[in-house]
Gaussian input, Z-matrix of N, CA and C with variables (Angstrom, degrees):
# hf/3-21g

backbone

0 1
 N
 C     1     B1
 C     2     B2     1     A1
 N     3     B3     2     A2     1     D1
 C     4     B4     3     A3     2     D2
 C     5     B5     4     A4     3     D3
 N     6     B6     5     A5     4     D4
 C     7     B7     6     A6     5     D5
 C     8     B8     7     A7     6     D6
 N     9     B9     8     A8     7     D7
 C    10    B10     9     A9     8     D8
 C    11    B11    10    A10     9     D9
 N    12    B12    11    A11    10    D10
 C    13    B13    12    A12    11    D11
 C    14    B14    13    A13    12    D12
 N    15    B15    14    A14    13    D13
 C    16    B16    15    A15    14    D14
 C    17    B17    16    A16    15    D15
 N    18    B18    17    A17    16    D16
 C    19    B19    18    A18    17    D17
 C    20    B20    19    A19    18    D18
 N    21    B21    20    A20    19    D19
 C    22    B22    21    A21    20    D20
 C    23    B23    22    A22    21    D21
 N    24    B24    23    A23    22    D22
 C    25    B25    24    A24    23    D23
 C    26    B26    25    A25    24    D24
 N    27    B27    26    A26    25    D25
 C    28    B28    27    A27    26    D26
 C    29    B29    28    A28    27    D27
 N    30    B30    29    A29    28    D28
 C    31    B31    30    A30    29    D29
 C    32    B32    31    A31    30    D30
 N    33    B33    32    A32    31    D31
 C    34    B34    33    A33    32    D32
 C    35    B35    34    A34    33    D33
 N    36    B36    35    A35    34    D34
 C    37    B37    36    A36    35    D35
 C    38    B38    37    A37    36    D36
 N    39    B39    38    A38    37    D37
 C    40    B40    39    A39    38    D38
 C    41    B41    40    A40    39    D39
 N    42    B42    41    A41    40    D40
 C    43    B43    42    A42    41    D41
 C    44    B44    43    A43    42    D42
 N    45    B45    44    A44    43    D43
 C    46    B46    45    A45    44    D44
 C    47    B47    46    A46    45    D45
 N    48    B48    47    A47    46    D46
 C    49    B49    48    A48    47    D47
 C    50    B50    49    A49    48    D48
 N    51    B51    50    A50    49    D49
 C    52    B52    51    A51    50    D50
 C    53    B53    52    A52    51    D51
 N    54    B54    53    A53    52    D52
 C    55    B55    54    A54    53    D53
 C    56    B56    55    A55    54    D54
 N    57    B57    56    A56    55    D55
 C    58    B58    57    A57    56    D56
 C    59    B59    58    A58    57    D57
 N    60    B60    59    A59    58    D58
 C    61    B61    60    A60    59    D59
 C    62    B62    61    A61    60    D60
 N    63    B63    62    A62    61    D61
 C    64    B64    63    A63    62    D62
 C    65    B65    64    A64    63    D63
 N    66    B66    65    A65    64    D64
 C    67    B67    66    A66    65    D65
 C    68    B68    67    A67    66    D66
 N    69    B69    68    A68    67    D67
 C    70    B70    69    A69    68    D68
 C    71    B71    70    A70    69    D69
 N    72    B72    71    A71    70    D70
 C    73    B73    72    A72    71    D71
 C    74    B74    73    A73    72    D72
 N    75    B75    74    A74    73    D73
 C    76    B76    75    A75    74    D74
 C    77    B77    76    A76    75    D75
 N    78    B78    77    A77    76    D76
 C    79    B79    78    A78    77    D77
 C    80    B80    79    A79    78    D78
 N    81    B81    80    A80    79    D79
 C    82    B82    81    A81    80    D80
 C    83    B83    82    A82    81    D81
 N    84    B84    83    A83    82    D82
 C    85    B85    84    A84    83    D83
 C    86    B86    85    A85    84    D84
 N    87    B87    86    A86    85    D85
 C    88    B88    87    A87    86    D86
 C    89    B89    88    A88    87    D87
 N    90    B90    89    A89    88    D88
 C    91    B91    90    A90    89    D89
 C    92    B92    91    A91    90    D90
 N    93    B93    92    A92    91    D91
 C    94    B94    93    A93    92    D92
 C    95    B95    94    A94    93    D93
 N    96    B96    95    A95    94    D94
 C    97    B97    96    A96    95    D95
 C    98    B98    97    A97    96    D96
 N    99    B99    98    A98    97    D97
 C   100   B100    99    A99    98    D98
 C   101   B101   100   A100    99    D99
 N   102   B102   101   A101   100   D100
 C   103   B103   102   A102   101   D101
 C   104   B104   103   A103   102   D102
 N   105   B105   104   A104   103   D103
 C   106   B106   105   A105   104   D104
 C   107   B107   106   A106   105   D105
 N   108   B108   107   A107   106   D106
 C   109   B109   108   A108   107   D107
 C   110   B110   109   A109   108   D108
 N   111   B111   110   A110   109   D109
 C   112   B112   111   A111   110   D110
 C   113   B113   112   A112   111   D111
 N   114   B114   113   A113   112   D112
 C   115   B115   114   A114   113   D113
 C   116   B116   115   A115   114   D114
 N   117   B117   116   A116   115   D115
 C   118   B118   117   A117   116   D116
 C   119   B119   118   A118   117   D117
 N   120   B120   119   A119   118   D118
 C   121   B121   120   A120   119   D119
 C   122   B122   121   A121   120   D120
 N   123   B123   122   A122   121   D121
 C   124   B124   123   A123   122   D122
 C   125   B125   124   A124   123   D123
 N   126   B126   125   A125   124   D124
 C   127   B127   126   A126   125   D125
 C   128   B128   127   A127   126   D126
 N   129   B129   128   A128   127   D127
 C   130   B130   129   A129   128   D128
 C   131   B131   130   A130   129   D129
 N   132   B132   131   A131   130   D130
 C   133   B133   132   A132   131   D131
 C   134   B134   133   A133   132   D132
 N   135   B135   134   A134   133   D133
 C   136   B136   135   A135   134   D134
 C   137   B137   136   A136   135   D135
 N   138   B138   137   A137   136   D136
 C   139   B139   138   A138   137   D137
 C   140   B140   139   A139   138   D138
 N   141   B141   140   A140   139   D139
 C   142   B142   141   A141   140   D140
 C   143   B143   142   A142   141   D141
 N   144   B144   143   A143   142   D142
 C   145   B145   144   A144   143   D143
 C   146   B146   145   A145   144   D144
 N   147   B147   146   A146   145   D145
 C   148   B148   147   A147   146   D146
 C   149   B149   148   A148   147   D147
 N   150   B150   149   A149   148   D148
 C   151   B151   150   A150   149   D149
 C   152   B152   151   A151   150   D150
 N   153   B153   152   A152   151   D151
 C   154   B154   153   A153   152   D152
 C   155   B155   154   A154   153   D153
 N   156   B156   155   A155   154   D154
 C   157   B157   156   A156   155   D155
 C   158   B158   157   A157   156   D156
 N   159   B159   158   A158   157   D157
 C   160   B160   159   A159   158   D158
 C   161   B161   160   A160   159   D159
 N   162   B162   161   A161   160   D160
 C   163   B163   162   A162   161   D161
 C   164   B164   163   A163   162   D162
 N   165   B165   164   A164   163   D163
 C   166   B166   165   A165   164   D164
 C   167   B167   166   A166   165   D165
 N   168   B168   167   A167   166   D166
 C   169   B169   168   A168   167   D167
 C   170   B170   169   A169   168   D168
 N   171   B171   170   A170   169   D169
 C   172   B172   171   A171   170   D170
 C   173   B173   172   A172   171   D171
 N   174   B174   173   A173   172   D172
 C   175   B175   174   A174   173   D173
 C   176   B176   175   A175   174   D174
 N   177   B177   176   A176   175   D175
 C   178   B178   177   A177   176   D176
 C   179   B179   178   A178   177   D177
 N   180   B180   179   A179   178   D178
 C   181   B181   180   A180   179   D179
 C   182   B182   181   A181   180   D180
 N   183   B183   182   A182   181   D181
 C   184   B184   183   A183   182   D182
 C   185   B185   184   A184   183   D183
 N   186   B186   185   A185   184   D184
 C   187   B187   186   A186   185   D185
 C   188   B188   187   A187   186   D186
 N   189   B189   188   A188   187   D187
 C   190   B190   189   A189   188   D188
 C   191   B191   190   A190   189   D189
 N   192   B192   191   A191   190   D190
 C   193   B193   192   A192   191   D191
 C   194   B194   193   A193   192   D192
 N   195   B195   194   A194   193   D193
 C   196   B196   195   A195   194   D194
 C   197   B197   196   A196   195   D195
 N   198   B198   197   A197   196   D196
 C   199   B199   198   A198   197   D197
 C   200   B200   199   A199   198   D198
 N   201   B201   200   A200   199   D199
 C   202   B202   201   A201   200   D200
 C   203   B203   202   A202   201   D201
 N   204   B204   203   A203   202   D202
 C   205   B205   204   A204   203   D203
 C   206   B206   205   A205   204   D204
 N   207   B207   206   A206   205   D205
 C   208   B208   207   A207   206   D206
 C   209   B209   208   A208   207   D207
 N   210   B210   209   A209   208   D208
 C   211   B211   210   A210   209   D209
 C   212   B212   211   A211   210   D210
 N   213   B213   212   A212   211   D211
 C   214   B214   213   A213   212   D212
 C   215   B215   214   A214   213   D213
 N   216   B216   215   A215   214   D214
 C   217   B217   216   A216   215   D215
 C   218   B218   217   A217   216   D216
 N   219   B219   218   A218   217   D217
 C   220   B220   219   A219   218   D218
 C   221   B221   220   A220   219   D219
 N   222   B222   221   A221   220   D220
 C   223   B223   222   A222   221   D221
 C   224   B224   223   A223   222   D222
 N   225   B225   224   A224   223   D223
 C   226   B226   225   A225   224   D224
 C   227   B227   226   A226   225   D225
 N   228   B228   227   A227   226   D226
 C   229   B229   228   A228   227   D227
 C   230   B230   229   A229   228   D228
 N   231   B231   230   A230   229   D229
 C   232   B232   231   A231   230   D230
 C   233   B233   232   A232   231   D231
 N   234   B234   233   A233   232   D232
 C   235   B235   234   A234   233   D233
 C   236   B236   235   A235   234   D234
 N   237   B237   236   A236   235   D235
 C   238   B238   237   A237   236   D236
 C   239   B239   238   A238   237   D237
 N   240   B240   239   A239   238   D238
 C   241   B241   240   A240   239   D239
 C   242   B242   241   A241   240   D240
 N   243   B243   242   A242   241   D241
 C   244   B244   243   A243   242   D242
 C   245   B245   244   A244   243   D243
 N   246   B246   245   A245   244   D244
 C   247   B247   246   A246   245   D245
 C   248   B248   247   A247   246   D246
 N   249   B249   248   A248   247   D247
 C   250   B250   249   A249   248   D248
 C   251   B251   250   A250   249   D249
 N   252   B252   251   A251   250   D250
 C   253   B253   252   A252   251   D251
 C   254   B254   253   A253   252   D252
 N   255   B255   254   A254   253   D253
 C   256   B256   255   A255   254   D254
 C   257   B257   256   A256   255   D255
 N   258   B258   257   A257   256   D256
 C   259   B259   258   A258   257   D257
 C   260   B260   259   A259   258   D258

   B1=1.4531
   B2=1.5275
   B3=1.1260
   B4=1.3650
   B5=1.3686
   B6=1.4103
   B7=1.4634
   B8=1.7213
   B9=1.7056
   B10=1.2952
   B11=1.9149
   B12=1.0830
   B13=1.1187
   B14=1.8050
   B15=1.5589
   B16=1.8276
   B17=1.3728
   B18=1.7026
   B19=1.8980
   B20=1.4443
   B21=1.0500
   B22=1.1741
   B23=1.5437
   B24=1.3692
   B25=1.3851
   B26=1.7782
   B27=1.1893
   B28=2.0151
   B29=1.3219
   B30=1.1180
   B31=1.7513
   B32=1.3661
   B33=1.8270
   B34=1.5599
   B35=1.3727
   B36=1.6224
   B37=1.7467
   B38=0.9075
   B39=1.3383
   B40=1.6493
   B41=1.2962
   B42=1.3065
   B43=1.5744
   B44=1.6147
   B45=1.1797
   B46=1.6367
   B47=1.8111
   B48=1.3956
   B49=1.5840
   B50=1.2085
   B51=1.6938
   B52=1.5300
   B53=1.6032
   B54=1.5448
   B55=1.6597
   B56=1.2305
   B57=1.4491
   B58=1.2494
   B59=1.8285
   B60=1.4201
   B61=1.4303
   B62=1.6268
   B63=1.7777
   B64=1.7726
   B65=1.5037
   B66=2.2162
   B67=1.4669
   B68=1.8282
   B69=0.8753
   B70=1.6599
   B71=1.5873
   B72=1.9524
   B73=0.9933
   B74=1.6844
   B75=1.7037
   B76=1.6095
   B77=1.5764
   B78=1.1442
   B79=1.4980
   B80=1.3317
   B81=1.3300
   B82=1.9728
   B83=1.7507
   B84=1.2056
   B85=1.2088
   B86=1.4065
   B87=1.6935
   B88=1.4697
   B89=1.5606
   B90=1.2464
   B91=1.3867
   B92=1.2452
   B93=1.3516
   B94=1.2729
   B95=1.7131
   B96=1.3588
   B97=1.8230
   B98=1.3414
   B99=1.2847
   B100=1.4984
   B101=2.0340
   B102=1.1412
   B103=1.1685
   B104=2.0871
   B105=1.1618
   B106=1.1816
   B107=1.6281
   B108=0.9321
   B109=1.7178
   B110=1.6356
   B111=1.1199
   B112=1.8080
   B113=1.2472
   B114=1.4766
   B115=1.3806
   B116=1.4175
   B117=0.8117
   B118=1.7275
   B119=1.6242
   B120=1.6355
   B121=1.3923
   B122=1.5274
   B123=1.1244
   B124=1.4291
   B125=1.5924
   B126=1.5855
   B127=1.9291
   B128=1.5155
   B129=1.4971
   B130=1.3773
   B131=1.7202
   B132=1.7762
   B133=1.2764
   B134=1.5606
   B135=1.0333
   B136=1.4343
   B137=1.6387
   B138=1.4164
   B139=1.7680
   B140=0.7972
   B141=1.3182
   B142=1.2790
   B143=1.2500
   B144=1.3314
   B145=1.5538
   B146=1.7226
   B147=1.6191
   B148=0.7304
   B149=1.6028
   B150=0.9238
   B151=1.9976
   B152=1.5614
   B153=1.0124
   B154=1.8730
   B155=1.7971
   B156=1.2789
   B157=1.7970
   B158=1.1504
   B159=1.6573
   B160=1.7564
   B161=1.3295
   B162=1.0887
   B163=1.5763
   B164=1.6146
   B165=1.7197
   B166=1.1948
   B167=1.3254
   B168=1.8426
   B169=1.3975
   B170=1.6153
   B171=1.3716
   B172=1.5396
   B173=1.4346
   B174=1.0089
   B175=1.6911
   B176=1.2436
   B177=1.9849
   B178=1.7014
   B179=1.4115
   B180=1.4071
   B181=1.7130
   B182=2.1477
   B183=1.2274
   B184=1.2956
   B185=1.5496
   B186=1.3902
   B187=1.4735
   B188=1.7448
   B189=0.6671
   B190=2.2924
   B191=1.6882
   B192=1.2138
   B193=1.8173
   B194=2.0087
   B195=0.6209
   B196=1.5270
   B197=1.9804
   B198=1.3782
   B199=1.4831
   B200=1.8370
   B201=0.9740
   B202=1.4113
   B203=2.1602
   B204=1.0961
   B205=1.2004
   B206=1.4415
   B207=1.3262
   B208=1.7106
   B209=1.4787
   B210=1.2872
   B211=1.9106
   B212=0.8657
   B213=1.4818
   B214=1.3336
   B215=1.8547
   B216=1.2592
   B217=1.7958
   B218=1.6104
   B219=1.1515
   B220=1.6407
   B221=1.6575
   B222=1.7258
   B223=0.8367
   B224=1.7450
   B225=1.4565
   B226=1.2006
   B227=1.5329
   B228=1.4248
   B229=1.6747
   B230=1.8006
   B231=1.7460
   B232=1.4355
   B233=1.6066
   B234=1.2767
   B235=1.4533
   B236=1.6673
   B237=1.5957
   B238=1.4790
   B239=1.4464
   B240=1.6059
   B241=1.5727
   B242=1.6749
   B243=2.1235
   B244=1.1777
   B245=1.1793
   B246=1.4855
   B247=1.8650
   B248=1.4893
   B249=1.4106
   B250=1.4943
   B251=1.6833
   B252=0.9346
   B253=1.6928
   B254=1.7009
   B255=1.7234
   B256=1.4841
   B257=1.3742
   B258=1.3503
   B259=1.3592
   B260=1.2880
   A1=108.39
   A2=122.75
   A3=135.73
   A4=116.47
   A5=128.34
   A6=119.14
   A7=100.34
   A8=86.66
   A9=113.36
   A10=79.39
   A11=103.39
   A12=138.51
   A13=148.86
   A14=86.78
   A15=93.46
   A16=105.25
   A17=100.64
   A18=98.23
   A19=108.69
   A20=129.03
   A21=116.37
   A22=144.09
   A23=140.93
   A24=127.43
   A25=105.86
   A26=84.64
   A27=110.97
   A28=116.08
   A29=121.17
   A30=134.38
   A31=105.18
   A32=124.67
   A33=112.78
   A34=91.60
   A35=97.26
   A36=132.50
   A37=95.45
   A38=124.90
   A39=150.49
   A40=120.13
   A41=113.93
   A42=111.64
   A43=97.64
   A44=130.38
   A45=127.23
   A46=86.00
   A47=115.11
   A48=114.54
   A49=106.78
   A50=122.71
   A51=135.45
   A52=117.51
   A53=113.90
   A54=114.63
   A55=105.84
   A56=113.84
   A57=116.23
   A58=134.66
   A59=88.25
   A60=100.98
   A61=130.51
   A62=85.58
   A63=96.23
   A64=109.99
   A65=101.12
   A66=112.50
   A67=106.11
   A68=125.30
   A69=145.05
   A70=128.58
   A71=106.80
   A72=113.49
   A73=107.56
   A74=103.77
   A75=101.08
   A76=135.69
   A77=126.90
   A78=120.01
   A79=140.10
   A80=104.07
   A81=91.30
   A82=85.49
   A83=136.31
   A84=122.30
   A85=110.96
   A86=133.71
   A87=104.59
   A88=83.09
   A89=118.16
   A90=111.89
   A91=104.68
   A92=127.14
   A93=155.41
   A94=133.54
   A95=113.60
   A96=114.59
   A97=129.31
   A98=98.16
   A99=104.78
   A100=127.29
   A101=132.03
   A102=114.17
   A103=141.84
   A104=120.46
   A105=127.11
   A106=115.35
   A107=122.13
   A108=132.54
   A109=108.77
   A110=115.81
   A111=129.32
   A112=113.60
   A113=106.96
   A114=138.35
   A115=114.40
   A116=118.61
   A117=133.90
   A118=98.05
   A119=106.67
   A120=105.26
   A121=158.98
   A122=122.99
   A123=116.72
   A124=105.00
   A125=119.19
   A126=113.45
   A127=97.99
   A128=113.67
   A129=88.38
   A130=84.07
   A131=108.02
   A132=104.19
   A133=117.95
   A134=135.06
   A135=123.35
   A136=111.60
   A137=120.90
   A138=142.32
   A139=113.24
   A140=160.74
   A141=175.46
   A142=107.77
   A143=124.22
   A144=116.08
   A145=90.64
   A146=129.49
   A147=118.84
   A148=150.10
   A149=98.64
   A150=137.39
   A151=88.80
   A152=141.28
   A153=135.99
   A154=92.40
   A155=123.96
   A156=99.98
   A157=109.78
   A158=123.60
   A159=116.39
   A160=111.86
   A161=102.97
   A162=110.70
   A163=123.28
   A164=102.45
   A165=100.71
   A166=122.20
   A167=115.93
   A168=133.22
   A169=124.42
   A170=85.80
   A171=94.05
   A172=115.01
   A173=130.49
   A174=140.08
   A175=106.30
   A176=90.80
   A177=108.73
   A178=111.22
   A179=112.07
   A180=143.29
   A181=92.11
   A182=111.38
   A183=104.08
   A184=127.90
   A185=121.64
   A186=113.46
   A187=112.38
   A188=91.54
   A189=93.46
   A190=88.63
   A191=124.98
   A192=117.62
   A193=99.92
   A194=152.51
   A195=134.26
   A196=113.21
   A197=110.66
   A198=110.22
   A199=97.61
   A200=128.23
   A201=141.69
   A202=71.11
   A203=124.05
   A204=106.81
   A205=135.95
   A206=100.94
   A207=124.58
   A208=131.00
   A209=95.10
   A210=108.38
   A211=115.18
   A212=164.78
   A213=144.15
   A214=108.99
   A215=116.22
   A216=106.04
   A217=102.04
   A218=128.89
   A219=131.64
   A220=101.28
   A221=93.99
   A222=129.46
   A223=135.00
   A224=110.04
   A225=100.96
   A226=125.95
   A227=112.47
   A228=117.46
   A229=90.42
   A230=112.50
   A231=112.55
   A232=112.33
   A233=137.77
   A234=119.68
   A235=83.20
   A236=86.37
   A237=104.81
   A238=110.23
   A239=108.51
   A240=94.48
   A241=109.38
   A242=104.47
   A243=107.57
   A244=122.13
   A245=106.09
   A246=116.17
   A247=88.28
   A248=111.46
   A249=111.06
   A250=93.87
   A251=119.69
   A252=146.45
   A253=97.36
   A254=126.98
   A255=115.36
   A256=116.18
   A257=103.16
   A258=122.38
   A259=111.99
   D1=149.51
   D2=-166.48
   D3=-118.02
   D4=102.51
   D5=179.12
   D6=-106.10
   D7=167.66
   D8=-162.62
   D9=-105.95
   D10=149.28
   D11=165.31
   D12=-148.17
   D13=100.35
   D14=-156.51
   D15=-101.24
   D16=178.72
   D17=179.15
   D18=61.34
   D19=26.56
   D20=145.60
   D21=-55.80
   D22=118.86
   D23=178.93
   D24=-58.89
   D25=125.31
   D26=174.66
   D27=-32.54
   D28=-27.06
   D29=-169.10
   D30=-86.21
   D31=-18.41
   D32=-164.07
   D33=-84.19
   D34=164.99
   D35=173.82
   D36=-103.47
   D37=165.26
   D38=121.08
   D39=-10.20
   D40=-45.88
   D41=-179.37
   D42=-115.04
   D43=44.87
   D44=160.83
   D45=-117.95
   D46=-37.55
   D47=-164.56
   D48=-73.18
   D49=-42.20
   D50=159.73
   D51=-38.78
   D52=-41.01
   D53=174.71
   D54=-67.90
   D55=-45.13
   D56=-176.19
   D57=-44.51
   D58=-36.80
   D59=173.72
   D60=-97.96
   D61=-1.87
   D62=-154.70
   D63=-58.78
   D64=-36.46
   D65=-177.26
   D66=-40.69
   D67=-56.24
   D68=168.64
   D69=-20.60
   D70=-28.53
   D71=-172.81
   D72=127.68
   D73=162.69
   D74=172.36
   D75=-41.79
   D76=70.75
   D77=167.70
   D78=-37.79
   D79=111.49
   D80=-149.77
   D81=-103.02
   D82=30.50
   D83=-177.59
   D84=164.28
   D85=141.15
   D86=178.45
   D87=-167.89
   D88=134.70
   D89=178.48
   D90=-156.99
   D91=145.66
   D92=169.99
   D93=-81.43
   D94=87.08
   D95=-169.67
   D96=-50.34
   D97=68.79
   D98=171.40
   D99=-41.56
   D100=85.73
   D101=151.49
   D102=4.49
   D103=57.89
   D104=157.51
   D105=15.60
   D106=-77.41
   D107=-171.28
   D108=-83.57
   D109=-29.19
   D110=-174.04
   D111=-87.40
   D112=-54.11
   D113=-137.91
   D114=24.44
   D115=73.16
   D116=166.49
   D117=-131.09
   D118=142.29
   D119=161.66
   D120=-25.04
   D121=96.68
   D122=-162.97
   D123=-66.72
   D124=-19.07
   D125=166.47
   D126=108.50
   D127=20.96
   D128=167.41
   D129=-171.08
   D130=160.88
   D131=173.48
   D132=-162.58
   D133=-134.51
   D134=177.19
   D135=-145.94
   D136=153.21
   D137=178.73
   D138=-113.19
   D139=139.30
   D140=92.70
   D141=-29.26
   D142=128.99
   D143=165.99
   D144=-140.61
   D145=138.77
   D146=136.05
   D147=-24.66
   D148=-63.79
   D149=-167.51
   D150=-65.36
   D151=122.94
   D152=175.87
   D153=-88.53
   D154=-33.84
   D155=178.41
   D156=-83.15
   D157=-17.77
   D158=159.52
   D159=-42.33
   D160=-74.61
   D161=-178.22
   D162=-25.29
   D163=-60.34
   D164=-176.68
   D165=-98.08
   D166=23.06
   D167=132.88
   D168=-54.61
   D169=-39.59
   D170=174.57
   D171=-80.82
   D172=-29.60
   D173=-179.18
   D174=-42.14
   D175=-57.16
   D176=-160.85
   D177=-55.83
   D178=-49.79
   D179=-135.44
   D180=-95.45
   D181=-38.10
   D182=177.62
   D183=-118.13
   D184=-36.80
   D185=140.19
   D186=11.82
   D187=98.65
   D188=163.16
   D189=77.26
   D190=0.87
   D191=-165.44
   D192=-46.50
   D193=165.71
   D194=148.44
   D195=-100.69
   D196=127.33
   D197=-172.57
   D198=-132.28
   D199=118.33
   D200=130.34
   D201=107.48
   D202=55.29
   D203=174.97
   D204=75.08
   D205=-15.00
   D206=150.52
   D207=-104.38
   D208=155.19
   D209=179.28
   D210=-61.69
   D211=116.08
   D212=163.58
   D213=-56.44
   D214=141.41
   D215=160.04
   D216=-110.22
   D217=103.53
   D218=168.18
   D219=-109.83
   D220=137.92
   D221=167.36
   D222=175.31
   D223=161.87
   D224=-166.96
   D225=-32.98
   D226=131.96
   D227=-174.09
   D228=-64.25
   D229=150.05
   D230=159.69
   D231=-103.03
   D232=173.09
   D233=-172.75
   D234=-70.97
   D235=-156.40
   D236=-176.05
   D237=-104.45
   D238=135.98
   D239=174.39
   D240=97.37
   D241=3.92
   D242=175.39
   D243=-111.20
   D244=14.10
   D245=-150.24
   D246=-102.47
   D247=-151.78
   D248=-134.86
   D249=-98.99
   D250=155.08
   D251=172.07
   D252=-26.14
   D253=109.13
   D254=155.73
   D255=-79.09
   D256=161.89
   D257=176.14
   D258=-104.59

């Protein structure tokens, strides 16, 4: 299962977001949205967990967690192309 993970502080890696979740269970994946033209953090990124009640151990347990002075928002990733109405 794949969570979305937003509000991140700008400074995390891939493998600070990977510790982050590891307490939770096997992390089969964890990456951080780097910005294209900047490459500095866009503040939010994605987890992979095999295990689907890992995952939504992790939902419970970090959801609102507060890290570097921000809220985290985690929750299930949607595909792409499912989010809200463009303008």
């Amino acid at each position: 299962m794949k969570l979305y993970v937003g509000n991140l502080p700008y400074s995390t890696r891939d493998e600070e977001l990977r510790e982050m979740f590891a307490e939770f269970g096997t992390v089969a994946s964890a990456k951080v949205i780097m910005d294209n033209q900047t490459g500095r953090s866009r503040g939010f990124g994605f987890v992979e967990f095999d295990d689907a009640a890992q995952a939504q151990a992790a939902i419970a347990a970090m959801n609102g967690r507060e890290v570097g002075g921000r809220a985290l928002a985690v929750n299930e990733a949607r595909a792409q192309g499912t989010g809200g109405e463009r303008r």
